[in-house]
Every structure is written in structure tokens, then in C-alpha cells.
C-alpha positions in Angstrom: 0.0 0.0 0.0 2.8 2.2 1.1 4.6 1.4 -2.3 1.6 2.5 -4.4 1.3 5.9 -2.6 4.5 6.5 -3.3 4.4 5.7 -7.1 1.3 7.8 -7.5 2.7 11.1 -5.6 6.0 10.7 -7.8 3.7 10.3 -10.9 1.6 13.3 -9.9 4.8 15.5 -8.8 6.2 14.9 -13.0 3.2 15.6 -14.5 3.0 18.7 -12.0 6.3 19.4 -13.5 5.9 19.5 -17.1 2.4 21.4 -16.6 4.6 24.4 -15.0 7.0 24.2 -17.7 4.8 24.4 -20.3 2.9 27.6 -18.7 6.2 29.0 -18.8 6.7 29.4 -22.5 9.3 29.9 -24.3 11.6 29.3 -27.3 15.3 27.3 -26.7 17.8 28.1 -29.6 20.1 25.2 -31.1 23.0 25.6 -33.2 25.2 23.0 -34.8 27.8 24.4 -37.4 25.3 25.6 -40.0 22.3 24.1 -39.0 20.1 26.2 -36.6 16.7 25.4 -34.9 14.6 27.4 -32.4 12.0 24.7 -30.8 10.1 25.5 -27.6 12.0 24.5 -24.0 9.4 22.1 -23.7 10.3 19.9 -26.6 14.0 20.5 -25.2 13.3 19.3 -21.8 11.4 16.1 -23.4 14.1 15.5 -25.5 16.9 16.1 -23.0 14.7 13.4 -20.5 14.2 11.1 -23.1 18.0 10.9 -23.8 18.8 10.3 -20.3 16.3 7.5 -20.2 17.9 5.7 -23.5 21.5 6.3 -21.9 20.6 4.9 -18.5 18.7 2.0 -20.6 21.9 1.0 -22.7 24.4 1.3 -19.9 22.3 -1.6 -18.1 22.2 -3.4 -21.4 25.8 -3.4 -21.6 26.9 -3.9 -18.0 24.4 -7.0 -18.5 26.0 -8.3 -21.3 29.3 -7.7 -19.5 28.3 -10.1 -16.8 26.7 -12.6 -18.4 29.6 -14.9 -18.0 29.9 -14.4 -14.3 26.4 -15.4 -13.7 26.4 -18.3 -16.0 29.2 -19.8 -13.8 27.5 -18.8 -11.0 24.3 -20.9 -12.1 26.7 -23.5 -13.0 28.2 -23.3 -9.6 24.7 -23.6 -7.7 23.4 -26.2 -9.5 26.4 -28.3 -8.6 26.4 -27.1 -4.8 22.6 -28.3 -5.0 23.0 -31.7 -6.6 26.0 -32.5 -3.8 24.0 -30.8 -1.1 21.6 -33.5 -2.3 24.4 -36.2 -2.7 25.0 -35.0 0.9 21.6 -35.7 2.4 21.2 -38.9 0.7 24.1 -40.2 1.9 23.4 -39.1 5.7 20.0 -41.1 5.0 22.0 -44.2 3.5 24.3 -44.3 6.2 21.1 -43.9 9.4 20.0 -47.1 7.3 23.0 -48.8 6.9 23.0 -48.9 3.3 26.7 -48.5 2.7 27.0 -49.7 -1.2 24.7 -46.5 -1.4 26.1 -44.5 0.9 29.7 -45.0 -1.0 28.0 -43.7 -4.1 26.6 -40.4 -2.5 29.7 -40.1 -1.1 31.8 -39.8 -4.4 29.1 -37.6 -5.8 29.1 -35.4 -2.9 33.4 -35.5 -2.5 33.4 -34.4 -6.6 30.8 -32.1 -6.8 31.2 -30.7 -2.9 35.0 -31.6 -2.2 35.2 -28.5 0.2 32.0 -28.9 1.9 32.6 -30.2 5.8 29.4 -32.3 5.6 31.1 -33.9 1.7 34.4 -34.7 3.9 32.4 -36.0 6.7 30.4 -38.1 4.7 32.5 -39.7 3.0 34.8 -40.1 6.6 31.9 -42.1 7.9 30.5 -44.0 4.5 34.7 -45.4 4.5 34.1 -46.4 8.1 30.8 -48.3 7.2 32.7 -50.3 4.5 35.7 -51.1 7.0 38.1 -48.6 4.8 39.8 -47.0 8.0 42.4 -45.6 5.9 40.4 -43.6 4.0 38.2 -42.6 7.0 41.5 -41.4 8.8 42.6 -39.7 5.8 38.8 -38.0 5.3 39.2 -37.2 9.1 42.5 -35.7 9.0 41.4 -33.5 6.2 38.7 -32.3 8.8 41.2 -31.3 12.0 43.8 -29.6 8.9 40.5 -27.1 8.4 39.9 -24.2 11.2 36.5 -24.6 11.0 36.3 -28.0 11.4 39.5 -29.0 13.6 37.8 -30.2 16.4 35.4 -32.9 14.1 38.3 -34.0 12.6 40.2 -34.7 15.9 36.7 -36.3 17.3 37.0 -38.9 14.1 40.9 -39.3 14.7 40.5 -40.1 18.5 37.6 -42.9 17.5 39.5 -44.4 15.0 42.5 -44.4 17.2 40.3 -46.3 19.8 39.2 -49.2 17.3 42.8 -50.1 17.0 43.9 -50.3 20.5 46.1 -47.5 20.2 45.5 -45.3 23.6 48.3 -43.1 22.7 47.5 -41.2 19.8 43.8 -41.5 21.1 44.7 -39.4 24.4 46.8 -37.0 22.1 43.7 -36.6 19.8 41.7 -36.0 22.7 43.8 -33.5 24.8 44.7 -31.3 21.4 40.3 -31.1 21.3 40.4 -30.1 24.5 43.1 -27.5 23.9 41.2 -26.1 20.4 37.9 -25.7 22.6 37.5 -26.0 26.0 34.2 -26.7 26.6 33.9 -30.1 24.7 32.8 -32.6 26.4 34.1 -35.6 25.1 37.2 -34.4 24.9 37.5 -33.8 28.7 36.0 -36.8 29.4 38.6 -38.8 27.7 41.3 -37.0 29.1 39.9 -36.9 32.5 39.4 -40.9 31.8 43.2 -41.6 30.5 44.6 -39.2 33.4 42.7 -41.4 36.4 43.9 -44.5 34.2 47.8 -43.2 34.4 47.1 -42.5 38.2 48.1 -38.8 37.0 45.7 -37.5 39.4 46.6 -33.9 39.6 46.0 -33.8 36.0 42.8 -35.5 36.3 41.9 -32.6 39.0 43.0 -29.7 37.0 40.6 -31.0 34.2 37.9 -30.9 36.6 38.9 -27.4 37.2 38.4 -26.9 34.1 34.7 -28.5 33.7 33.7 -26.5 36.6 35.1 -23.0 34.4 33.6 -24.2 31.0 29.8 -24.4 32.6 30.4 -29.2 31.4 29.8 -29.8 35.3 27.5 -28.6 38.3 28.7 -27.2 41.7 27.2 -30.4 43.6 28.7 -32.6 41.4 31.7 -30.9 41.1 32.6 -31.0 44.7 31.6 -34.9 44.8 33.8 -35.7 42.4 36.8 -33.7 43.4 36.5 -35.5 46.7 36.8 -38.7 44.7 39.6 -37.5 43.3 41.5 -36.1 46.5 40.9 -39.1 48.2 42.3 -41.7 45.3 45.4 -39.5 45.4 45.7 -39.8 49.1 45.1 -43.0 48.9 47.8 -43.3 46.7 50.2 -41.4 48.6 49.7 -42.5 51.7 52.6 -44.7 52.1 55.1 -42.4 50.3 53.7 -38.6 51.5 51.7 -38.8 54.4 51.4 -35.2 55.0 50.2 -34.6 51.1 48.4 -37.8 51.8 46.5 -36.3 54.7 45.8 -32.9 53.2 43.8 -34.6 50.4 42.0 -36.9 52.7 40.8 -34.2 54.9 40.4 -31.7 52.1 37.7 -34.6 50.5 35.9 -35.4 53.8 34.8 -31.9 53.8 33.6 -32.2 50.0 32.4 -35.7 50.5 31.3 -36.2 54.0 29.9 -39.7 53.4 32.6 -41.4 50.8 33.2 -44.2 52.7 37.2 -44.6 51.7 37.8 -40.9 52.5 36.2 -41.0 55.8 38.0 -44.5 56.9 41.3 -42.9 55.5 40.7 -39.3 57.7 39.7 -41.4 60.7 43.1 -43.0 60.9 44.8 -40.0 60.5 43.0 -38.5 63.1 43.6 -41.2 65.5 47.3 -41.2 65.2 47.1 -37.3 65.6 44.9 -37.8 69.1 41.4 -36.4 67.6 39.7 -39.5 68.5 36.6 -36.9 69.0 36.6 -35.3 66.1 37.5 -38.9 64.0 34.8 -40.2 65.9 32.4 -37.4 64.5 33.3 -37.9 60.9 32.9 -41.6 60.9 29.3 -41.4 62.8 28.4 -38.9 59.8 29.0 -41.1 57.1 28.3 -44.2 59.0 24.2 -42.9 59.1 24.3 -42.4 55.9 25.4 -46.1 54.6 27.3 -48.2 57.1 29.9 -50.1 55.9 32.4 -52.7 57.4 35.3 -50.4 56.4 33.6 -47.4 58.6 32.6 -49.8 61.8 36.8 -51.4 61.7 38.0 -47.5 61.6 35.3 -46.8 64.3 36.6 -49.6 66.6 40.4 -48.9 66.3 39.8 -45.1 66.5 41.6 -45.2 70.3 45.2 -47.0 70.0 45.7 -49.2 72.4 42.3 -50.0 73.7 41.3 -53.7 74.7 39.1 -55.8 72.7 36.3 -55.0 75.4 36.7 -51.6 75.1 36.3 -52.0 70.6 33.6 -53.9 71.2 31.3 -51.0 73.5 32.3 -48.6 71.1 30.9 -50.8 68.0 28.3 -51.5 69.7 27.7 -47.7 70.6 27.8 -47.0 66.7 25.8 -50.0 65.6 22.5 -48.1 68.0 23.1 -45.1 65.4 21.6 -47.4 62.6 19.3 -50.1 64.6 18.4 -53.4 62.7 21.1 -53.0 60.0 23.1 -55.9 59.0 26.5 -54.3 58.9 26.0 -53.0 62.8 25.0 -57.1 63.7 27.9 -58.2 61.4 30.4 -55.3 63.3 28.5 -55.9 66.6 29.4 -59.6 65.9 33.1 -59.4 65.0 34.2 -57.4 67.5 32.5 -60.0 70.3 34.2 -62.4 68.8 37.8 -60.7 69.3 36.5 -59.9 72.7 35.5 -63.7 73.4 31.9 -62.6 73.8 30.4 -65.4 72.4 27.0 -65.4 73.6 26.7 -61.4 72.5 27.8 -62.4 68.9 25.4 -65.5 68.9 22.4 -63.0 69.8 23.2 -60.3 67.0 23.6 -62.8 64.2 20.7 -64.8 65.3 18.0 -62.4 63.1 20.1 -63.5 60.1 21.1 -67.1 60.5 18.0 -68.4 58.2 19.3 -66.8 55.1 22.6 -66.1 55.9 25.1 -64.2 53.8 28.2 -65.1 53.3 30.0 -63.2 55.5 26.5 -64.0 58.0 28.2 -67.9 57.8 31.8 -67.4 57.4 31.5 -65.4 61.3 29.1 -68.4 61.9 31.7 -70.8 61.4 34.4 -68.9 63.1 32.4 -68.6 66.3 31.4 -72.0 66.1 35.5 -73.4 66.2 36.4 -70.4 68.6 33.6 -71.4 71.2 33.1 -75.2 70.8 36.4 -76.3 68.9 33.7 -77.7 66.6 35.1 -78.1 63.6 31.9 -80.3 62.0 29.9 -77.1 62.8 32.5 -74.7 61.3 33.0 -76.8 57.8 28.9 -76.9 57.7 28.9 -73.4 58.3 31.8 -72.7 55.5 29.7 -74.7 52.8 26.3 -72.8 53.5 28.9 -69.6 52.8 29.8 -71.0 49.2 26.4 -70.9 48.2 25.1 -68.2 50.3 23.8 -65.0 49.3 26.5 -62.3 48.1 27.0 -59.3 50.5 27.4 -55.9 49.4 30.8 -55.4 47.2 32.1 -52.4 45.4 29.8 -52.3 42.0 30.3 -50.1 39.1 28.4 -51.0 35.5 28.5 -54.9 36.6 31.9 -55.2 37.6 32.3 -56.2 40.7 35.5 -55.3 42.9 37.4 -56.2 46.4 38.5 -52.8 46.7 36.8 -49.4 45.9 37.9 -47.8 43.1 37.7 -44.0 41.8 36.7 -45.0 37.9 34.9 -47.5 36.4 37.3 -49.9 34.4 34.6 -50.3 31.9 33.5 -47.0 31.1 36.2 -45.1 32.6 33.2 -43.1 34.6 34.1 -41.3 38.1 32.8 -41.8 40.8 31.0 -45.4 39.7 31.5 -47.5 42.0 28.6 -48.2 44.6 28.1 -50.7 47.4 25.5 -52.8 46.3 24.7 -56.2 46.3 25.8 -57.8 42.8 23.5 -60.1 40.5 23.8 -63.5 41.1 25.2 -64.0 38.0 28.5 -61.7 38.2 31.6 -62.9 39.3 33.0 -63.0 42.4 35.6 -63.1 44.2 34.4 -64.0 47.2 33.1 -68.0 46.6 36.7 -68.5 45.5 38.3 -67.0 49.0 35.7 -69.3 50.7 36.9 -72.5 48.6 40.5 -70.9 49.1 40.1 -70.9 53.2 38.2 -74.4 52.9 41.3 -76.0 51.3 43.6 -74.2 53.4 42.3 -75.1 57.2 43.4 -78.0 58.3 40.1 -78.0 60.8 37.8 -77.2 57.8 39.3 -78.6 55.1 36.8 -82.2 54.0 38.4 -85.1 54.1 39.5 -87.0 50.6 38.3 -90.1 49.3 41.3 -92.8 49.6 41.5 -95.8 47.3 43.3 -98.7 47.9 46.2 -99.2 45.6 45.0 -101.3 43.7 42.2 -99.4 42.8 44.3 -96.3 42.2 46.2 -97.7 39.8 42.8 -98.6 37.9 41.3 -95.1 38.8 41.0 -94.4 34.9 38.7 -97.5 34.9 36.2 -96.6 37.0 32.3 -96.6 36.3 30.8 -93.3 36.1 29.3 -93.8 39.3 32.1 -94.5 41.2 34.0 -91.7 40.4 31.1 -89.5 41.2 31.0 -90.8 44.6 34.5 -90.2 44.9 34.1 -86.3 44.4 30.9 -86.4 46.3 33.4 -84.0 49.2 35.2 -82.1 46.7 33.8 -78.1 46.4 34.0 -77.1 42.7 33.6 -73.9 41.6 34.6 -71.7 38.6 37.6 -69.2 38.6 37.1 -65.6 38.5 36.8 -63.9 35.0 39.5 -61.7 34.8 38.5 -58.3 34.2 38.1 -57.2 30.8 39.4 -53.7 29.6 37.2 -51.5 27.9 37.0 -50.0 24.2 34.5 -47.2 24.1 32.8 -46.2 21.1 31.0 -43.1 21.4 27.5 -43.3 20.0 26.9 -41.7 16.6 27.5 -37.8 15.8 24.2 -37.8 13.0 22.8 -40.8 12.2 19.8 -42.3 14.8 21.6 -46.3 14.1 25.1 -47.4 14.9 26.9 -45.1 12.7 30.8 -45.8 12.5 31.6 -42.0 13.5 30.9 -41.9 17.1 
């Protein structure tokens, strides 16, 4: 509307014009050599406007003309970027269904008609990864991290491919050259973070966390729980060879991590030796309310140097009331009666849990059984219910179960996985295998072995399958542990919605 306004007023204002000019009158006088002419000034000024419209009109011509070329190779130009932007989508679509024999053929199209597209070189990276070509996929890749634009893609594909052939070295150098080109990516500092905790480098691993917290990748709560994971396995680590570094950390992570079971066992024996037993007392009570654990309750009941057995026993008792009808206060309650040669006590706090024992439930079972009576029947009946009792709570993290805790996962390489839980029946453990191991080991609880008579031995080989079942009807079989098994990560796909070979 505004447009049409504006086209009538400027329509009306010439028209005003040439009325006023021809009100005026008037005659203009030409001359050219001997030719001479005397027309009015309004033929002039129609004539003088009409040859200012025919030169504006040919000077377009020509400048058109002039860049006809130019826009013919740009036409030529966009159709081509069109048909590989389409080469391009295609093969993103081939490659989410796992077509690779089509996603190779978008891929050529897109690397000839698109070669400096990032999308062409990353298509093609990832349709040479579907067909198993890692060569070219590493080549396609290291095309990407040459680019400025693209550097941190590139190094992304690099540290993958680096990880599907075992090699951890260039990976981690891949990863921490990311991390130095930006910042704030997140794979990248979790990989190094990962190899760092790995190496044991564990000032390195906290300085990366440092640098989470800065670049907005990590929370404040979490933050703080996971540097006291890390303070604690580097005083854990150092607590032979620098005890005073050792006990900074320590005490720097039970403020951070107030219930982190090995930080708080760690701080309450350096607070005993130091003469705190108050303030040791205090931090083990806080954590122990929040999950008890047999590694709290031990610190708890060697907190005083040089107390008697009697003495560990009131106090376990005293922190076993802070969490009433727990198994791990009966099982602490237990052990230290039995040190203290309080058998009846220990017989009344394991009684709630003698129908379905655990295995640590039985194993105290049978000790207190050949420490009271000397009755070693009892104790090796007690040690085979603990073979195929129920599991106690271990150190878990992502189904791998552990003796010891642990500050990363050895299958994910996550911090701060493991948890004590109760593992699946189906894991391995190590536990049936230090049962078998104590079994074989005890002369008291070790079951006797078949003998034959020599002249059956030396016809052993001969023996009907019955008989030689009956002859391992006291042997205790079980299977060893699995020996844990390192892990590859792939990283889940950067486009496609399927396994894609980019991660």
C-alpha cells in the first residue's frame, strides 16, 4: 500500500512538472555548425529526459552483457552445490539405514561435486568407516582437523579411529589437542579426565575438573563430589610415600564428600594417630548414618590406639545403635565380640540372620562355632552354606564387581561409579573362590578326601561313572574368576539415529 502511494505522488509531482514548464513558455535556440533550430523549451526538456532514459537503458544493457559470463558460472556453480547438497543428504540417510554400497555412491558424488563442503568430507569419513576402509576414513578425518573450521570434528573422528585399533596413545593426544582447540567439549574432557585417572596422573585429572567447573560441562554439587573422589584416590595413593600430602587430600575430601566411605576410613586414621579421636569419631558417625559399611565400623573400633578388645567392642556397639536393625551394625557388633571372646553377645546379634545367611553372615558363623566349641563339624557346615550363600554388598560399578573401591569405572572409565551394592547373582565374584580358598587351606575345615586302595588307584581311569562320582561327592568345585576385561569405548553416533561408524 505504502509502495503505491509512493508511485502515485511521484507520478503526480512529473506531471506537475511538465504542466509548469509548459505555462512557462518559451523558445530554446540550437546551433550545430550551419544548422540552426529554435524549438520551444518544452520539446527540449522532453528531448533532454528522453535521452537520459535511452543512456541509463543502454548502460544496463551493456553492463548486463558484460556479466553474463559471471552469472552463468554462477548458475553452474549452484546447481552443482545443489545436486552435492543433495548427494549429501542422501548419503546421511543411507548411512542412518545402513545402506553402505549406497552410501559410497553419495559419497563420491558429494566428495566431486562438494570436495570442500565439511558435511562432503564428513560423509564420505563415515561411509569409508561403514565399508571397514579405516584408511580412508582417517585420511577423510585428518582432512577435517587440517580445516579451522572443522578442527575439532576431525580430531573427534581421529581419537575414535585411534580407539578401534587399540592404540591409547594417539587416542589421548587426539583428545587433549580437542580439548586444547575448545574447551568446553565434552568428550574431549571426558577422555582425558578418563586416561589421566587411568595413568594414576591424578593432579592432572583434577585440573581437568577445574576446568569442567570454568567451562559451565559440570555442576557445583557434582563438582565438589567428584573432586573429593579424586582427593581421596590421590591420598590413597600417597599414603605410604607422602603422608602429610596424603593427609591434606584426605581431609580436604571429607569436607567435600562427608559420606565417601574410603575418604572418611582414611581421615579417621589419621586422626587417630594425631589424638582427635573426637573429632574422627564425629566424621565416621556422619558417614556411617548415611550407609554403614564394614570399612567405617573397623576404623570406628580402632579409633583409640591401644584400647582392649572390650573396650572396641562398647564402642561398636555404641555405633551399631546409630543405625538399629542393620546388618552391617550385627555383622560389626558380631566381630568385635568375637575378638573380645563374647560369644554369647555375637550369637544374639547374628541370630535375626542365621535363616538366610550371607556369606559373610556364615563365614562369622563358622568362626564362632571353632572359637567357642572347637567344633570343627559345625564350622566346615557353616563354610559350605557360605559357598552358596547369598553375596554381601561389594564395590559395584556398571556390573563389575570389585574387592576394593575404586575411583573410575574400568569399563567406562566413569568417576565416581562404584557403589556398594549387592551384585547379580550372576556376576563374578571373588568372594566363593576365598571361601573355597580358606576351605582348602584349614586343616580343621578342610573335607576329608576319598582314599582308594592301591589297587584301585592304579585302575582309577577304569572306574564306572558312578564311582567316580561318589569319589568327588566332598570335593567343592567352583569356577575361577573372570579376569576383568578392559574396555573400548565407542562413542555413540555424531548424525545418524543407528550405529553409525563416526561416534
Amino acid at each position: 500500500m505504502v509502495r503505491i502511494i509512493l508511485f502515485l505522488f511521484l507520478v503526480g509531482a512529473v506531471a506537475l512538472g511538465f504542466a509548469i514548464a509548459a505555462d512557462q513558455g518559451g523558445d530554446a535556440s540550437l546551433q550545430w555548425g550551419a544548422w540552426k533550430a529554435d524549438p520551444p523549451a518544452l520539446v527540449v526538456v522532453l528531448c533532454l529526459v528522453l535521452t537520459v532514459f535511452i543512456l541509463i537503458l543502454a548502460w544496463s544493457l551493456v553492463r548486463g552483457l558484460w556479466h553474463v559470463p559471471r552469472r552463468i558460472r554462477e548458475a553452474h556453480h549452484a546447481r552443482r552445490q545443489a545436486r552435492g547438497r543433495h548427494a549429501i543428504t542422501q548419503g546421511l540417510i543411507a548411512i542412518g539405514t545402513g545402506d553402505h554400497f549406497a552410501a559410497r555412491h553419495h559419497a563420491d558424488v558429494a566428495r566431486r561435486l562438494a570436495h570442500q563442503d565439511p558435511l562432503a568430507l564428513l560423509l564420505h569419513a563415515q561411509a569409508a568407516q561403514l565399508n571397514g576402509d579405516r584408511e580412508g576414513a582417517q585420511r577423510a578425518f585428518h582432512t577435517l582437523a587440517e580445516r579451522e573450521d572443522t578442527r575439532v570434528l576431525g580430531l573427534r573422528g581421529l581419537f575414535v579411529e585411534a580407539q578401534r585399533r587399540d592404540d591409547p596413545f594417539t587416542a589421548v593426544a587426539m583428545a587433549e589437542e580437542a580439548l586444547k582447540a575448545a574447551p568446553a567439549s565434552a568428550w574431549a574432557s571426558h577422555a582425558v579426565l578418563g586416561f589421566r585417572c587411568s595413568r594414576g596422573d591424578w593432579d592432572g585429572a583434577l585440573e581437568i575438573l577445574e576446568n569442567d567447573l570454568a567451562s559451565g560441562l559440570i555442576d557445583t554439587l557434582p563438582y565438589r563430589r567428584q573432586r573429593g573422589v579424586l582427593l581421596t584416590a590421590r591420598a590413597l595413593h600417597l599414603e605410604a610415600a607422602d603422608r602429610y600430602k596424603s593427609r591434606e587430600s584426605v581431609m580436604e575430601a571429607v569436607k567435600l564428600a562427608p559420606t565417601l566411605v574410603p575418604a572418611v576410613a582414611l581421615a579417621a586414621k589419621f586422626l587417630s594417630e594425631s589424638n582427635q579421636t573426637r573429632r574422627a569419631m564425629h566424621v565416621v558417625e556422619v558417614a556411617w548414618v548415611a550407609q554403614p559399611h564394614p570399612d567405617l565400623a573397623d576404623a570406628y573400633a580402632h579409633i583409640r590406639l591401644g584400647d582392649s578388645a572390650v573396650q572396641r567392642l562398647a564402642r561398636v556397639e555404641s555405633l551399631s545403635a546409630k543405625s538399629p536393625g542393620h546388618i552391617e551394625g550385627a555383622l560389626a557388633v558380631a566381630r568385635a565380640a568375637i575378638d573380645a571372646s563374647e560369644f554369647q553377645k555375637a550369637r544374639d546379634v547374628l541370630q535375626s540372620f542365621t535363616d538366610a545367611p550371607t556369606q559373610r553372615v556364615a563365614l562369622l558363623m563358622a568362626e564362632l562355632e571353632r572359637a567357642e566349641h572347637g567344633d570343627s563339624g559345625s564350622a566346615r557346615a557353616w563354610m559350605l552354606r557360605a559357598v552358596r550363600a547369598t553375596h554381601d554388598p561389594v564395590w559395584t560399578a556398571d556390573g563389575y564387581v570389585s574387592d576394593r573401591w575404586r575411583p573410575v569405572s574400568p569399563v567406562s572409565g566413569r568417576l565416581d561409579a562404584f557403589q556398594w551394592l549387592t551384585p547379580l547373582a550372576a556376576l563374578p565374584s571373588d568372594k566363593s573362590n576365598s571361601i573355597d580358598a580358606e576351605i582348602a587351606n584349614d586343616p580343621m575345615l578342610a573335607p576329608p578326601q576319598a582314599k582308594l586302595p592301591a589297587a584301585s588307584e592304579a585302575s582309577q581311569d577304569n572306574l564306572p561313572a558312578t564311582s567316580a562320582a561318589r569319589l568327588e561327592t566332598s570335593q567343592i568345585v567352583t569356577s575361577p574368576q573372570a579376569a576383568p576385561i578392559v574396555p573400548k569405548v565407542e562413542p555413540q553416533p555424531m548424525i545418524s539415529t543407528r550405529a553409525s561408524p563416526v561416534g
